[in-house]
Every structure is written in C-alpha cells, then in structure tokens.
TORLUMNU-147451 format. One line per 5 residues: number of its first residue (from 1); their letters; for each residue x, y, z of N, C-alpha, C. Coordinates in pm, whole numbers, plus 32768, in hexadecimal, padded with zeros to 4 digits. Each point is the difference from the previous one (the first is absolute). Layout:
BEGIN
NUM> A> X Y Z X Y Z X Y Z | ...
//
This chain:
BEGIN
1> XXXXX> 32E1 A964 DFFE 7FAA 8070 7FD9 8032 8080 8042 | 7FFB 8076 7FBA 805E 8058 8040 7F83 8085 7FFD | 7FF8 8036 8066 7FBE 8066 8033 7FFB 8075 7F8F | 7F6D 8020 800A 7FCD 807F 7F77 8072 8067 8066 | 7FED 805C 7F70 8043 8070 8078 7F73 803C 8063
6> XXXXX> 7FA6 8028 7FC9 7F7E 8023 806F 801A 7FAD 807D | 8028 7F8E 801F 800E 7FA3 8061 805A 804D 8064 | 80A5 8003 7F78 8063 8026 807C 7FDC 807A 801C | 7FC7 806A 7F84 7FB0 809A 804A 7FD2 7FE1 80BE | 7F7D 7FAB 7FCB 7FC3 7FFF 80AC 8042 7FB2 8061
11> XXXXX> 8076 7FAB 7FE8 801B 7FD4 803E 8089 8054 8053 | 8019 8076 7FC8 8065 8044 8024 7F98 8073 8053 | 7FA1 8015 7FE1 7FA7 8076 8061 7FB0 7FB5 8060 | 8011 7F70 8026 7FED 7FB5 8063 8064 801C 805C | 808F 7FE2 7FB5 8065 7FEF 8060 8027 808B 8036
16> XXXXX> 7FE2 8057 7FBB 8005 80AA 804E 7FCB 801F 804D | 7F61 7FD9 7FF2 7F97 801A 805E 8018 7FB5 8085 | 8044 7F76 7FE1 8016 7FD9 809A 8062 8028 8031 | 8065 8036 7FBB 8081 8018 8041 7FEA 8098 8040 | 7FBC 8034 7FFE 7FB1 80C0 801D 7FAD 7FB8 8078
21> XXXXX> 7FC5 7F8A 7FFA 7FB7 7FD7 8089 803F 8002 8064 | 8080 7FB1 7FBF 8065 7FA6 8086 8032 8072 801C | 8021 8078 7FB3 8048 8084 803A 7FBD 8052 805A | 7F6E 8028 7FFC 7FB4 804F 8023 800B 7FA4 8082 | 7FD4 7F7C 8043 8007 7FAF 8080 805C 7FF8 8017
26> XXXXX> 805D 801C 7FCC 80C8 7FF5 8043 7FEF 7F7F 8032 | 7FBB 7F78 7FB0 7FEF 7FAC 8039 7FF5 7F8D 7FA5 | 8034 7F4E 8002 7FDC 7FAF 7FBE 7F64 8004 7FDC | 7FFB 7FAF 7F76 7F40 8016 7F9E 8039 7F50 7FFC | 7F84 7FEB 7FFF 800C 7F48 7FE3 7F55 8023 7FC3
31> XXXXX> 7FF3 7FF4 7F90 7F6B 800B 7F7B 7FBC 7F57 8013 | 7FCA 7FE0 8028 7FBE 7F5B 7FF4 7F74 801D 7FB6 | 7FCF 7FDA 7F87 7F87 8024 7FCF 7FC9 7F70 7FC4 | 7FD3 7FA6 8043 7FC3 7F8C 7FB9 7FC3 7FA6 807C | 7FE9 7F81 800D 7FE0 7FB9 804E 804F 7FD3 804A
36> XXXXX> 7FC8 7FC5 8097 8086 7FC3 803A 7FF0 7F5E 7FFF | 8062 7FF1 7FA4 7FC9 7F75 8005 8084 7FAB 8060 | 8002 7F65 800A 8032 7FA3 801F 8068 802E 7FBE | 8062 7FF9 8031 80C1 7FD3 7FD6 8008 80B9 7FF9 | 7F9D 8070 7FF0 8088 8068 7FDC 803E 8064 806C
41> XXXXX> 7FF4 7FB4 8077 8055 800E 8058 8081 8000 801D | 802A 7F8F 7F48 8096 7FC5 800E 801A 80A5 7F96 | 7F95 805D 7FBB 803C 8046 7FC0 8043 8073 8046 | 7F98 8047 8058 7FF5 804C 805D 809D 7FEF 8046 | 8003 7F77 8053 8087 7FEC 8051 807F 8051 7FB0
46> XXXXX> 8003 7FBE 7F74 808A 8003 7F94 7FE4 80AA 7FE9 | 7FA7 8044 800A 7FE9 808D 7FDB 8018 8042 8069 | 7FD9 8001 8071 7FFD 803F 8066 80BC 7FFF 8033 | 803E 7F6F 7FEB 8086 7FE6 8021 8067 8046 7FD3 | 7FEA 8017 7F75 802A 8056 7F78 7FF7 8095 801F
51> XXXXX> 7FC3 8024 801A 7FBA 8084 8017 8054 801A 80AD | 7FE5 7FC2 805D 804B 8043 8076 80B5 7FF1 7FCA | 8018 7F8D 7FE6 8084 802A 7FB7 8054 8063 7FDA | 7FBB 8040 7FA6 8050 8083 7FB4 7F69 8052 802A | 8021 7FEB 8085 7F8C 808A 807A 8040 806B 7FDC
56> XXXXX> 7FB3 806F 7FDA 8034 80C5 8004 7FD6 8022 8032 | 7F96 7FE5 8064 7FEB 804B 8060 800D 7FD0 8087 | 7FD5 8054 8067 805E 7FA6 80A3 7F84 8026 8045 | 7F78 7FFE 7FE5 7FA3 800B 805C 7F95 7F8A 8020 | 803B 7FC4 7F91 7FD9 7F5E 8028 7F68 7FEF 7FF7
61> XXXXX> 7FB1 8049 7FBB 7F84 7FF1 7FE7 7FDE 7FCA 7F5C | 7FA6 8008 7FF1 7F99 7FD4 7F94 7F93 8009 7FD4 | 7FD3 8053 7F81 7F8C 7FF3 7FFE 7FD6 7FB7 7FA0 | 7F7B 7FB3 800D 7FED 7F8C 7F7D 7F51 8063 7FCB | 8041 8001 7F74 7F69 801F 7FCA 7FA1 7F98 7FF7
66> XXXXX> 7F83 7FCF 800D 7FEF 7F7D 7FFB 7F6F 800F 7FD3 | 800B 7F96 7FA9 7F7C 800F 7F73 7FD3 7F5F 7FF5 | 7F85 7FED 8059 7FF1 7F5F 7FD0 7F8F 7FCD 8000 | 7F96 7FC7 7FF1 7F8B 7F9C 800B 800E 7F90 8084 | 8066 7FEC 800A 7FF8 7FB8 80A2 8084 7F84 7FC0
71> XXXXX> 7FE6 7F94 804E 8059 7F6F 7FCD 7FE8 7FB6 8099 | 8076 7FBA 7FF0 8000 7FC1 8091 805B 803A 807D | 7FC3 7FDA 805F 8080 8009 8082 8060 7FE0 8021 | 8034 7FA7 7FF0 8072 7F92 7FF2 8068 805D 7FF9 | 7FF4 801B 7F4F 8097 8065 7FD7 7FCB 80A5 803C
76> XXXXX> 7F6B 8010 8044 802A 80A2 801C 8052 7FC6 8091 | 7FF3 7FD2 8068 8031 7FE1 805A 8089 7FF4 7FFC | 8066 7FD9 7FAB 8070 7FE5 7F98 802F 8072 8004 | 7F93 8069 7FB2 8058 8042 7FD3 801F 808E 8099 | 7F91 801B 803F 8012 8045 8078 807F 7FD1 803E
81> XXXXX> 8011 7F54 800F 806F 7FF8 805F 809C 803E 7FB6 | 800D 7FEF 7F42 8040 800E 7FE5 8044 80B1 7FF9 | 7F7D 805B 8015 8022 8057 7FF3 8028 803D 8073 | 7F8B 8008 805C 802A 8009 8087 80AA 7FBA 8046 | 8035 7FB9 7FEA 807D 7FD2 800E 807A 8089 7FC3
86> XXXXX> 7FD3 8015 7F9A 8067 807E 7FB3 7FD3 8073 800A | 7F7E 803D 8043 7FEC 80A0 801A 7F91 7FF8 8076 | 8032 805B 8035 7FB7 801C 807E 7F5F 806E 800C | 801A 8053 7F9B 7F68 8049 7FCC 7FD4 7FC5 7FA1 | 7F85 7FB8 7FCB 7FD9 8001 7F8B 7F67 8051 7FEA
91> XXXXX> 8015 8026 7F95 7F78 8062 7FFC 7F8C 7FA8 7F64 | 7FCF 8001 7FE8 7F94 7FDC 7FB2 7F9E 808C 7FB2 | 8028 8002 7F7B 7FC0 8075 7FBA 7FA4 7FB3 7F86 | 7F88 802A 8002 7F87 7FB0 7FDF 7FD5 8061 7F87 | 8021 7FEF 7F61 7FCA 8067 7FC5 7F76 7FD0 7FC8
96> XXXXX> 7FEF 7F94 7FF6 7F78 7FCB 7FCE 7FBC 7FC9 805E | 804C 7F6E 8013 7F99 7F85 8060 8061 7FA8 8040 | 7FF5 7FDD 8076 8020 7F78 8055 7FAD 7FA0 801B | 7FD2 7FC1 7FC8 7F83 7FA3 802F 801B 7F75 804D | 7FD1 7FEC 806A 7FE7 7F6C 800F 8095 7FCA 805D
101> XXXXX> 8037 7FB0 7FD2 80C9 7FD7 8046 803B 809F 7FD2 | 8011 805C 7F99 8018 806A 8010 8003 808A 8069 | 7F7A 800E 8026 7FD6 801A 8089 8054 7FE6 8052 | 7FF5 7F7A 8034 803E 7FC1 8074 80B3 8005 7FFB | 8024 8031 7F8C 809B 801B 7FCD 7FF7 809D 8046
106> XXXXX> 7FAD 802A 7FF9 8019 80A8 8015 7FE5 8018 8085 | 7FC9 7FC5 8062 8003 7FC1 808B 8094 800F 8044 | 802E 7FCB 7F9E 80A9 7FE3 8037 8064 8098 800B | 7F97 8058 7F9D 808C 807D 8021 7FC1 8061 804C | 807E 8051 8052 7FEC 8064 802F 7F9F 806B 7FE7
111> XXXXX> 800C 800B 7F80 7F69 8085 7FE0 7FE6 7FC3 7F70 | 7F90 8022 7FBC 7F98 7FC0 7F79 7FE5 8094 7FD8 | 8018 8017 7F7C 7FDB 808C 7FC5 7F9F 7FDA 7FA4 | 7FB1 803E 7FF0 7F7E 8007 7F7D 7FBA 8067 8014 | 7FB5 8026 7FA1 7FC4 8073 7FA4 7FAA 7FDB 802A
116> XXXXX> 7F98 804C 7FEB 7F55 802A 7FED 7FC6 7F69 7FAC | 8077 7FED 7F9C 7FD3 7FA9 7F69 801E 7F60 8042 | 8086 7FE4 8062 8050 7F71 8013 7F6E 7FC4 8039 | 8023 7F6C 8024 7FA0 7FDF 804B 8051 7F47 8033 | 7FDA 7FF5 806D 8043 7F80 803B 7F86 7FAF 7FF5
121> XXXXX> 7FEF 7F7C 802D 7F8A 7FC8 7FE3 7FBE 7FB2 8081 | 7FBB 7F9E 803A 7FEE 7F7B 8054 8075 7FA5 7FD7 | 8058 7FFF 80A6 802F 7F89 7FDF 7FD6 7F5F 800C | 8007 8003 7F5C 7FA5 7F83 7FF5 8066 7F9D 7FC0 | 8074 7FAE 804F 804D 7FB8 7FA9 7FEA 7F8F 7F80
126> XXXXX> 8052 7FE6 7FBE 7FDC 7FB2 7F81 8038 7F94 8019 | 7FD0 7F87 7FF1 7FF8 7F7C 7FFB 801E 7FCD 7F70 | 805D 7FBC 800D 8009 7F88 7F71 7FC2 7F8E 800E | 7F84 7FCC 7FF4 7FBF 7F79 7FEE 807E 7F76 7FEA | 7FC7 7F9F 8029 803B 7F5C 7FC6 7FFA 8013 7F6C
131> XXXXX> 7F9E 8043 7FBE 800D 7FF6 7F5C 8028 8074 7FB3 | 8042 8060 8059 804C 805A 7FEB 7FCD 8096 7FCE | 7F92 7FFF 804C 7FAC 8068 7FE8 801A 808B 8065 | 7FFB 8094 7FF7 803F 8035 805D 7F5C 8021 8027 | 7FFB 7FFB 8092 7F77 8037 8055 8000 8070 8051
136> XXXXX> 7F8C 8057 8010 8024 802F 8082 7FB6 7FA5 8051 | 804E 802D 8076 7FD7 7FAD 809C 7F7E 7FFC 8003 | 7FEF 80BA 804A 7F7A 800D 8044 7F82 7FF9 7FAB | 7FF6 7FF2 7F63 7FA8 7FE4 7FD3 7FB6 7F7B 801C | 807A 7F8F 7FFC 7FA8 7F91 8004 8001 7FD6 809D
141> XXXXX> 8029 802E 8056 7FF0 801D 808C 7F7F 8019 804A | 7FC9 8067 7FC3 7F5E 8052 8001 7FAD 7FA2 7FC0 | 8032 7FD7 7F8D 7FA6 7FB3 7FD1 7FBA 7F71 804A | 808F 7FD8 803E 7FE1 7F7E 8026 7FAE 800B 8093 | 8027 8076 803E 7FB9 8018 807D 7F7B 8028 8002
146> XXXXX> 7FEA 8059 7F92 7F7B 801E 7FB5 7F92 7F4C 7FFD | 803A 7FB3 7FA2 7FD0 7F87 8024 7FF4 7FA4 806C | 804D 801F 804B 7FFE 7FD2 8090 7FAC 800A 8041 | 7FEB 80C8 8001 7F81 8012 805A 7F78 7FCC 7FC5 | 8029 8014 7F6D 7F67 7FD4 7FD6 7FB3 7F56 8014
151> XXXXX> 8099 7FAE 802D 7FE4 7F48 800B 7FB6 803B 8085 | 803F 8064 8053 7FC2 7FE8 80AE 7F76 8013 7FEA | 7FD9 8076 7F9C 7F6E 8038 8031 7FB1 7FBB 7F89 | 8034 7F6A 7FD9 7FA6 7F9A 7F90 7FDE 8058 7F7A | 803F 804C 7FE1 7FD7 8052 7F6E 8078 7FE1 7F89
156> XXXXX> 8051 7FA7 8010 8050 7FF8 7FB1 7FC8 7FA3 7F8D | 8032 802F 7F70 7FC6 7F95 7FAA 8025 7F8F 7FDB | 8017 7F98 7FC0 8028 7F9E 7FD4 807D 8024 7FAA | 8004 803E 7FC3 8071 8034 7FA4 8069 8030 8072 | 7FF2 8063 8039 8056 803D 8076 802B 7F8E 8069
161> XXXXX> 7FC4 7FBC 7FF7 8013 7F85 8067 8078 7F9C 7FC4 | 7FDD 7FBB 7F7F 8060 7FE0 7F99 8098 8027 7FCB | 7FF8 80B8 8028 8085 8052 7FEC 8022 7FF7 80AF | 7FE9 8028 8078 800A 7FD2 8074 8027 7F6F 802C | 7FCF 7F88 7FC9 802A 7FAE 800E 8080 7FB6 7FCA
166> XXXXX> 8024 8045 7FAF 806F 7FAE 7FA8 8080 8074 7FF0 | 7FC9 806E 8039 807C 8068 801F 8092 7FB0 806C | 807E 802B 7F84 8063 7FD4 805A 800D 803D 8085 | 800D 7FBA 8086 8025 802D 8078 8086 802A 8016 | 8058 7FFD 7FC0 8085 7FE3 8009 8018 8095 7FAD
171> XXXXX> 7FAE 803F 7F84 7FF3 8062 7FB5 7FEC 807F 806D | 7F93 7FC5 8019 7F93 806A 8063 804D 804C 8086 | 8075 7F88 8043 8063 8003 804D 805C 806B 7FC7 | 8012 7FEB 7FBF 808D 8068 7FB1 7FC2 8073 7FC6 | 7F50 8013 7FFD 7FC8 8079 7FD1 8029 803E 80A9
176> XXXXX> 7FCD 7FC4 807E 7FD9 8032 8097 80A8 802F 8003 | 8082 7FB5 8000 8079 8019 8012 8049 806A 7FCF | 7FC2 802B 7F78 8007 8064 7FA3 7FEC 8075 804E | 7F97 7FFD 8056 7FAC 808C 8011 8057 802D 807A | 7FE4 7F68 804F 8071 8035 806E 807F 8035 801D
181> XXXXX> 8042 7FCB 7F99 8085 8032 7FDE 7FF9 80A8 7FC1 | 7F91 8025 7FDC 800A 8086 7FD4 800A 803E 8055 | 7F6F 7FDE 80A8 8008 8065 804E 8070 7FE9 806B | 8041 7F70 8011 8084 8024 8028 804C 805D 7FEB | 8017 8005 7F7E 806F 8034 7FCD 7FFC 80BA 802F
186> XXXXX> 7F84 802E 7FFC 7FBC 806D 8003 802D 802C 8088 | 800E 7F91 8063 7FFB 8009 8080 8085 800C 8043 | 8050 7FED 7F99 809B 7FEB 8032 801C 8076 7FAD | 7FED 8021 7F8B 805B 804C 7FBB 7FAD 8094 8009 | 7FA6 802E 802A 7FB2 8088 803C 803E 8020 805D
191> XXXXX> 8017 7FBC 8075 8035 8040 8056 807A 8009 8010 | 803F 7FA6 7FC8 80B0 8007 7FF5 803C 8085 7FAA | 7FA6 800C 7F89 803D 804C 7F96 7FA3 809C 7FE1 | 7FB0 7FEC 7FDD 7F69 805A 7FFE 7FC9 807C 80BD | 800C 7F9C 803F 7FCC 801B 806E 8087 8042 8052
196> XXXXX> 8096 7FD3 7FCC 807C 801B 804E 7FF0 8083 806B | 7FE8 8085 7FB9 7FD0 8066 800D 7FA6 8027 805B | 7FB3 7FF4 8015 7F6F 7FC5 802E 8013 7FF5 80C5 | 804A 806D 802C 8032 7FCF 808E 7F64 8064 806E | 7FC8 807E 7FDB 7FC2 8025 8050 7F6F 8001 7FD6
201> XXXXX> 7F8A 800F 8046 7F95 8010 7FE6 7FE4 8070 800B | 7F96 804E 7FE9 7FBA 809C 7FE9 8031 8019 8082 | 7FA9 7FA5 807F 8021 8046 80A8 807A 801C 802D | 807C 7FD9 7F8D 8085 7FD4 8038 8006 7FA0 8052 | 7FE2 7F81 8011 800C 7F8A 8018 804F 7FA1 7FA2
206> XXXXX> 806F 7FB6 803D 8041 7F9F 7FAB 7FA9 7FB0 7FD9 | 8034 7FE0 7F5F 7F9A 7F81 7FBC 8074 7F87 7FF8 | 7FA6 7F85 8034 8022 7F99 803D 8027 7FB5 7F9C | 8037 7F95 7FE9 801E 7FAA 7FA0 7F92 7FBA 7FF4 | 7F95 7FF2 805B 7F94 7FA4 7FF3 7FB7 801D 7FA3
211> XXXXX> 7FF0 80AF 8009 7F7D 8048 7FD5 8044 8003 7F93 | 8080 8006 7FB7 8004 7FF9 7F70 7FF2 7FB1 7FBC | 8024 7F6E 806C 7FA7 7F98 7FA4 7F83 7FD1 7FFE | 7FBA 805F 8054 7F58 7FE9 7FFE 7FDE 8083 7F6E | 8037 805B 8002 7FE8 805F 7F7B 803C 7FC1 7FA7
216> XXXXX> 8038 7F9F 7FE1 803A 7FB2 7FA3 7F96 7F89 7FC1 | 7FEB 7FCA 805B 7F77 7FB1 8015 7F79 8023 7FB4 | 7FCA 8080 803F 7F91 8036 7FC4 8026 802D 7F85 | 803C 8029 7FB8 8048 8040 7F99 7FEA 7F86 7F8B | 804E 7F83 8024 8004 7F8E 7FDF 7F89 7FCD 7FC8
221> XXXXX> 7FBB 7FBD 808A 7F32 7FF7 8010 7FD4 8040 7F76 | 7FFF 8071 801A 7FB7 8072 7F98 8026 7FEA 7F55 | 8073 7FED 7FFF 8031 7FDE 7F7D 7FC6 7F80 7FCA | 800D 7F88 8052 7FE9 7FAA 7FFE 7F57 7FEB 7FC2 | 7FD7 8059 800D 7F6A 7FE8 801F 7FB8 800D 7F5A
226> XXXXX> 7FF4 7F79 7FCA 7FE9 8005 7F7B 7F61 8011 7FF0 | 7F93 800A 805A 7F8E 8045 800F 7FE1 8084 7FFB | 809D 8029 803B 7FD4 8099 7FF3 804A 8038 7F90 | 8038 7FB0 7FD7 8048 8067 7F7A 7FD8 7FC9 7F90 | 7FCD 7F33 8017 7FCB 8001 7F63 803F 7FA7 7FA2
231> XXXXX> 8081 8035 7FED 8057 7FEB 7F7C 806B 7FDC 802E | 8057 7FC9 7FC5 809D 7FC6 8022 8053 80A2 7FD5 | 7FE0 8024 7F83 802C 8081 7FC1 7FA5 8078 802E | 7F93 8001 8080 7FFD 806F 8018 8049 8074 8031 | 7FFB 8079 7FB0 8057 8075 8005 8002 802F 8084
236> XXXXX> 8046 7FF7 8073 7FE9 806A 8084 8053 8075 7FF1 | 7FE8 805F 800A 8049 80A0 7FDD 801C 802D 805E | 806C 8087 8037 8038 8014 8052 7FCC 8019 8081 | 7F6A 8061 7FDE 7FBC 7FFF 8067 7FB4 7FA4 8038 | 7FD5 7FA3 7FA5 7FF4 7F90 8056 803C 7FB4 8042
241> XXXXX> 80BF 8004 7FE3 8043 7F8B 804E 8009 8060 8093 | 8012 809F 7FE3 7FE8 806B 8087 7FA9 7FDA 8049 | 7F6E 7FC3 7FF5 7F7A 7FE8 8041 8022 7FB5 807B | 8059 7FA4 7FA8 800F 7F4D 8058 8081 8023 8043 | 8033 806C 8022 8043 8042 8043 80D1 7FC7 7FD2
246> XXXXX> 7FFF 7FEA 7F86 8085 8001 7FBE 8018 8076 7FC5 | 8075 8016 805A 8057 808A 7FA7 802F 8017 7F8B | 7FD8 8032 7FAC 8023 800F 7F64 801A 80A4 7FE0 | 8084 7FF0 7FB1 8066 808E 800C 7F9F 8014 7F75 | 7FE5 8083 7FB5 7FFF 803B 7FB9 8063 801D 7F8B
251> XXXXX> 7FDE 7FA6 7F98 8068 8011 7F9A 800D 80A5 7FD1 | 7F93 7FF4 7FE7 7FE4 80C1 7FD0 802D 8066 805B | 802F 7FEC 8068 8031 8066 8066 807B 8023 7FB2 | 8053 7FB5 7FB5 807D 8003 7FDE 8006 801D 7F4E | 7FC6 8084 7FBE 7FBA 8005 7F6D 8070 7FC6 7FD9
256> XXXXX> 8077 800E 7FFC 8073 7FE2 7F8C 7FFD 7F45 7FF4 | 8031 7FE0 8084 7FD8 7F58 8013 7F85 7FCC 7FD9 | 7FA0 803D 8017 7F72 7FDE 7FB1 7FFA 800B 7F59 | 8040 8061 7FCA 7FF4 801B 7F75 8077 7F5D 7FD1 | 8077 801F 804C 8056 7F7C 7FD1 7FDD 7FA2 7FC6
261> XXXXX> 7FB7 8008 8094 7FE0 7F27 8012 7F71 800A 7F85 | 7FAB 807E 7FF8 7F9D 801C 7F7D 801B 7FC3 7F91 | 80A0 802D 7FC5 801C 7FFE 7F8B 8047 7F68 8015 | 803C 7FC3 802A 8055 7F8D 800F 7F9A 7FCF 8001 | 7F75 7FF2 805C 7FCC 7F91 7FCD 7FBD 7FED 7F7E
266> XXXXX> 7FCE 8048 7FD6 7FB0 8015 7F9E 8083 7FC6 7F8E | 8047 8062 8029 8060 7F98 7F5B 8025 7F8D 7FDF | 8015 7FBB 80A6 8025 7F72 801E 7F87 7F96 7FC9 | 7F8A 8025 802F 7F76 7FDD 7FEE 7FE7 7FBF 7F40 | 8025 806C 7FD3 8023 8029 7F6A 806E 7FA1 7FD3
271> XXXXX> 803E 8027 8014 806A 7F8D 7FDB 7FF2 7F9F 8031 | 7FD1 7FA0 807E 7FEC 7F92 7FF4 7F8F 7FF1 7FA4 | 7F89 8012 7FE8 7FB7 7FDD 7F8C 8031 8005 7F85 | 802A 8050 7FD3 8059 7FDD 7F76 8058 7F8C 7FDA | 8031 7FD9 8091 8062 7FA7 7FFB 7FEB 7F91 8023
276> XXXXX> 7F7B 7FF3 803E 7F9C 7F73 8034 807A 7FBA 8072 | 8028 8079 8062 805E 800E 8073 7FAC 7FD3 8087 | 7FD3 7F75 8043 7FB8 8009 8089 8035 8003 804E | 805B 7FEF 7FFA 8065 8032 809A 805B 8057 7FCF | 801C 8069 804F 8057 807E 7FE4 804B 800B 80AA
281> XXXXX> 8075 800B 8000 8050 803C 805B 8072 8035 7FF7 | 8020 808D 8036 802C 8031 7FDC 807E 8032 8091 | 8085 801A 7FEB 805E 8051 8066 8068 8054 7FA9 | 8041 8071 8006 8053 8021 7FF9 80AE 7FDC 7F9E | 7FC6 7F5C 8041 806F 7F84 7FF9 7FDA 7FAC 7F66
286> XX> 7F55 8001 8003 7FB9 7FA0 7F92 7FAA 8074 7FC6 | 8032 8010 7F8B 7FD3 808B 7FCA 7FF9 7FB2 7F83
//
C-alpha cells in the first residue's frame, strides 16, 4: 500500500518540524509517543545505537519529547540505563502528558520542561495480571487495605470478605514490589541526575547526599499517594509538581521552542490518528 500524497505532505512537515527542533537545541530529539510496554526497550537500544553512530553533534546530550499514559518499569529502567550509557545530559520535554512509569522516566533527566498545559501524573506502576490483564498497582493496593481495616473494626461484608479471601497473595506481592520499585527508583535517580545541581541551600550550607535522598523520598511519598490524587491518570501541572518542591523549567520561557514542539506535536498527534499509529518514535536517523 503506498502512501496518499496528503500522507507524504505531513509526513515531510513532521520531518522539518523536528529537524528545526534538533537545530534550535544544537542537540539530539529522541520523539517516544505511546506506551511503555514490555520488550520496547530492545527498540529504543537499536535507535538510540543508530543515532549516536552518525552523532553531529559533540555535546553529548539529549532531549526526549515524551508523550505517554504510563506502561511498565521493567523497560523504563532499560531504557534510562540504555541511554544514560551514550549521553551524559538528558533533558525531558513534556508537551502534553507523562503519566504513571512515564513520570518516573522523567525522574531520570537532568531538567523536565512543560507548559502551563503538560502535566506528569502519580506514579502509579502497571501490572500485567496471570490472565494478562494490565493493572494499576495502587488501586488495588488501597483497596485491599481499605478491606483490611474494615475486617479489624468487624464492618466488612460478606462479599468483601469473599474478594479478600481468595485474592492472589503472590499478585498482591508484585502489586507491594511494584510500588516499591517506583519509589526506589525515584530515590536513586533524583539525586544522581535531577538533584546533581542541587549543592547549596538558601543559608549557603552544603546539601548533603543524605538530604537529597530524603527530598527524593518525600517527592516520591507524595506522588505515590493515590488518596490524594485519586486517579492513576490524574493530571499534576507544573505548579503543582513546584508545590512538592520538584524543579520544573518553563517551556514557555523559550517562545520559539514552545511554538516548535506546539506545532510538531499537534501534527504528529494527527497523523498518528489517521494512520491508527500507537507507538510513534521518532530521531533524525528514523524519519
């Protein structure tokens, strides 16, 4: 089947619009717009390998636009080590949403850009069931603790007792392992990468390696906290990730880079629906 011309039209003012990105950052663009699922870590590796290869630039950074609903940890963990191995800055530019293992991907770089509009979410990792169902964690986490308290204080019903009793332990295990592994991850990669910077306090006092992983911690906690936000896909916006005391650069400080990444996404967006496209990635290299 061979491409309308309207296709190769947008598909040629895709490849302009990113190539005016990568110029304006004097810097590698790596586009990831879909879920992260299991195995595309092996894509990422073969892209990322490709791409430092026939490197044009010598500053050894990266920025990844990154557009997703969440996935699992496994391959974001994957893919940090893979990138981190080939560039030493990576930056994270957020034109819509990071939600959920997304989030916890944007953890890993040096600085996170978003708008007024982006929004990161609770990291709330996703679980694949024994019958191959994808979950979030902390939903059925709350839930089950929710019933817990209610067996202690004798108010639980017969029905709730029935879903409590016959709940896999072994499930429930890999929901608790899930969560933990998020705020690990939070805890190692904040202060290594995020926090690097991060050497004096207001009084001019050195900040300790401890205290960045105790602000790593709370940061973590807070995200974590599916009571207070609700939703697996709740929206947190810039000033709110500012509240919980994470630094978030201002896409809009920079109008021309803001209008860019405007129009690139919006067309990309577009063209994957036309094209019933769920994973989109994009370099320089894979155009």
């Amino acid at each position: 089947m061979h491409d309308s011309l309207m296709d190769i039209v947008n598909r040629k003012v895709i490849q302009d619009l990113f190539l005016d990105i990568e110029r304006h950052l004097q810097s590698d663009v790596l586009v990831y717009c879909g879920v992260l699922t299991e195995g595309v870590e092996h894509k990422i590796k073969n892209i990322i390998e490709d791409l430092v290869k026939g490197k044009d630039y010598k500053n050894n950074a990266i920025y990844i636009i990154l557009t997703t609903t969440g996935g699992s940890l496994n391959p974001v963990k994957r893919i940090v080590d893979i990138i981190r191995y080939h560039y030493d800055e990576v930056n994270f530019i957020i034109p819509d949403y990071a939600y959920s293992a997304g989030t916890i991907l944007c953890a890993s770089g040096d600085k996170i850009y978003m708008s007024y509009f982006s929004a990161l979410g609770p990291i709330d990792p996703q679980i694949t069931t024994k019958d191959y169902k994808t979950v979030s964690a902390l939903g059925y986490l709350d839930k089950i603790q929710e019933m817990i308290d209610k067996a202690k204080d004798d108010t639980l019903t017969d029905a709730e007792f029935l879903i409590l009793k016959d709940f896999d332990l072994a499930e429930l295990r890999a929901y608790e392992q899930a969560k933990e592994l998020a705020v690990d991850l939070l805890k190692i990669w904040l202060p290594k990468y995020k926090f690097k910077n991060w050497t004096k306090h207001k009084d001019g006092k050195d900040v300790t390696e401890a205290e960045k992983i105790k602000r790593a911690e709370e940061i973590a906690t807070k995200l974590g906290d599916n009571k207070r936000w609700k939703a697996h896909d709740r929206a947190i916006n810039m000033d709110e990730l500012r509240n919980l005391r994470l630094v978030i650069d201002d896409l809009k400080e920079d109008e021309i880079l803001y209008k860019l990444i405007t129009d690139y996404h919006n067309l990309m967006l577009d063209f994957m629906i036309k094209n019933d496209i769920t994973l989109f990635i994009q370099t320089r290299r894979l155009l």
